[in-house]
N, C-alpha and C positions, 0 to 999 in steps of 0.2 A: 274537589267536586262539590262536597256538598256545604261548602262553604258561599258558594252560589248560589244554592238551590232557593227559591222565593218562596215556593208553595209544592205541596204533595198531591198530585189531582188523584180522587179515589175517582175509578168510575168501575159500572155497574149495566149489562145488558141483561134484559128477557127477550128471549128469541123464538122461532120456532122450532127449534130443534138442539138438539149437542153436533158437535164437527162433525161427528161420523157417520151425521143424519146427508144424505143429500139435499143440497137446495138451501142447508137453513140458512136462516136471515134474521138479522135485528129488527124487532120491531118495536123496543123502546131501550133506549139511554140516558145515563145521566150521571153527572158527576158532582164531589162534596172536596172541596179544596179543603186541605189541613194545612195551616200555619207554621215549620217546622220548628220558630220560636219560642210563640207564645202555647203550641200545642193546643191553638182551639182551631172549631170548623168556623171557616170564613164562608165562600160562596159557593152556592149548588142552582143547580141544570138540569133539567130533567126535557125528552122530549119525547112522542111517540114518533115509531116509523112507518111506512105505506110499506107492507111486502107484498113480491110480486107474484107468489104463490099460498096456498091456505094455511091458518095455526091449526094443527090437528088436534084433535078433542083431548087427546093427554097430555098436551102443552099446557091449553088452557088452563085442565083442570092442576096446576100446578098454580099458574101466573093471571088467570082469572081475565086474561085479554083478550075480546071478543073482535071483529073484523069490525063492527061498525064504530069501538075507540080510535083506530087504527085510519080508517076509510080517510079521513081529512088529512093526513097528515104527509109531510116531506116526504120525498125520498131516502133514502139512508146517502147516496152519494151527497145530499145538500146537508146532512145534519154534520158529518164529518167535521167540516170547518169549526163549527160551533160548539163540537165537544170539546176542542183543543184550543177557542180563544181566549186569548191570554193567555197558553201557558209557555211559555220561553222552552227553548230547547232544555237547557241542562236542570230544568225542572222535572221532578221524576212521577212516573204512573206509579198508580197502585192499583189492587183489586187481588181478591180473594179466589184463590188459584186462577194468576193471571191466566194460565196458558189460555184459558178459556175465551177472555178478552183479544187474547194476542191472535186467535186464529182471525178475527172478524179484524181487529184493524191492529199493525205492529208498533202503533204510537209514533212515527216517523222520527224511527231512529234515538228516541228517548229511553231513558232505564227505568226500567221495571222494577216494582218490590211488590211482591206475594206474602199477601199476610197469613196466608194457610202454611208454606210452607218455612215462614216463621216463627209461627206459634208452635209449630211443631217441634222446634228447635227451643224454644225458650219454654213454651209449657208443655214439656214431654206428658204431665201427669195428668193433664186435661181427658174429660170424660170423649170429648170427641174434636175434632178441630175446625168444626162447619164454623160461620159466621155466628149464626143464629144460637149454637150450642156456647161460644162463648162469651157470644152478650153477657148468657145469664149464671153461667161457668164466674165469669169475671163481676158481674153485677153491677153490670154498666147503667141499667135502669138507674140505680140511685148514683151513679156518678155526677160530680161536677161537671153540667153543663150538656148534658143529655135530656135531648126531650122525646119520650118516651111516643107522642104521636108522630115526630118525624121519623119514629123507626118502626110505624107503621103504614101498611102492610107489608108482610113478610115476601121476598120473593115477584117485590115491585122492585123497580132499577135503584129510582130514586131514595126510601127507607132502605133495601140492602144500602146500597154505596153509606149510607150515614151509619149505616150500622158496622162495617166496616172501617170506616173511619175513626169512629171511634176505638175500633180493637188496636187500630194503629198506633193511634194517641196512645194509649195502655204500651204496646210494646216499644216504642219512644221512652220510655221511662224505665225499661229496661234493656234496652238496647241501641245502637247507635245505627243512624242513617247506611251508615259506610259497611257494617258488619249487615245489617238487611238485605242490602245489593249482593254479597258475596256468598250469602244463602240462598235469595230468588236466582241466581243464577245457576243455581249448582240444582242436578235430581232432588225432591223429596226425601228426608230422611224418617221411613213411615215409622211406627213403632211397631204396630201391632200386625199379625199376617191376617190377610182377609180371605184365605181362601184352604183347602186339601184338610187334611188330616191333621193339621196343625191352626186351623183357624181360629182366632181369639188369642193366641199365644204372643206376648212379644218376641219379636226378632232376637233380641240380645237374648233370647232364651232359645231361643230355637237349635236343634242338634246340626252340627256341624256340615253332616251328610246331605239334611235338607237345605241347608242354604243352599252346601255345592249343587241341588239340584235344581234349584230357582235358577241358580247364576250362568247355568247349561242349557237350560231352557230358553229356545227362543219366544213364546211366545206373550211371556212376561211385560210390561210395558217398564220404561226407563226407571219409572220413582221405584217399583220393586226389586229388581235387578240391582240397581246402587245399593239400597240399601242392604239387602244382603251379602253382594259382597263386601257394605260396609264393614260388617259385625263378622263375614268371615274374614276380613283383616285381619281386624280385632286380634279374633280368637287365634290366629297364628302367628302373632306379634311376640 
């Protein structure tokens, strides 16, 4: 497969909402092609979208998108096209915990790579594994071939997607296309527990009893659940 692949489309939405928001919608997009090669960023895309309901005030104040940038632009059904041309089938998405991506469009049928939940994998000792946190984790600013004003502003489509892009390129160089895929596909392997009587602790530290009780717990979501009963494996191996 990835003998085929021509190009790596990062792309990047601000919405109005998270999935669990009712209603939300894209209302801007944009993608930052990586070269799987030569490991530079080739073409990028950026568009805003018309949504058919309001950005509420705590969207905004995250993504700074007001109604009248928005007022002119496409529908999200006509941008569709344009996010994905040119990219060939067995060319693969990227974006920083896809899932996010995948809820609004599944890529029709293309493989995904999650640069979140591959960093997590390759830089377990990272202070955190946001986009933004390993820009400067990594010190991408003074990298080869990063410009520091395409990866402004934070939390626009088009600067995130190049800012991810580049963490790409970064773990391209220490890990392989093929081994990427068989990570974004599998649950998160978080490190640290984010929540009870045990929050801030890594997992591989955490007492045996508490995992078993993560892992009996319904109401955990998937990435936490894996991973504990990754490490109660582990620990009964």
């Amino acid at each position: 497969m990835t003998s085929k692949v021509r190009r790596l489309r990062v792309i990047d939405y601000e919405t109005t909402g998270v999935p669990e928001d009712t209603g939300a919608e894209v209302i801007e997009l944009a993608y930052v092609d990586v070269d799987p090669d030569a490991l530079t960023v080739t073409d990028r895309w950026q568009s805003f979208a018309k949504p058919i309901g309001p950005i509420p005030p705590q969207v905004k104040a995250v993504h700074h998108i007001l109604e009248e940038d928005v007022a002119g632009a496409p529908a999200i059904r006509e941008l569709w096209p344009l996010l994905f041309q040119g990219c060939a089938t067995q060319d693969i998405l990227v974006a920083h915990n896809a899932a996010f991506e995948q809820y609004f469009h599944k890529g029709d049928g293309r493989a995904w790579i999650d640069t979140y939940k591959c960093a997590l994998v390759v830089w377990p000792d990272a202070p955190a594994h946001g986009n933004q946190v390993l820009r400067y984790w990594l010190n991408l600013d003074h990298a080869t071939g990063f410009d520091r004003a395409a990866a402004m502003p934070p939390n626009r489509a088009l600067p995130d997607a190049y800012v991810t892009a580049h963490v790409l390129i970064r773990l391209l160089q220490e890990s392989t296309i093929d081994d990427m895929l068989r990570v974004s596909a599998a649950p998160a392997l978080l490190r640290r527990i984010g929540f009870g009587k045990h929050k801030g602790i890594l997992f591989s530290e955490a007492p045996e009893d508490y995992l078993r009780w993560i892992v009996e717990k319904a109401e955990f979501d998937t990435d936490v659940t894996s991973t504990a009963r990754y490490w109660l494996d582990r620990g009964n191996s």
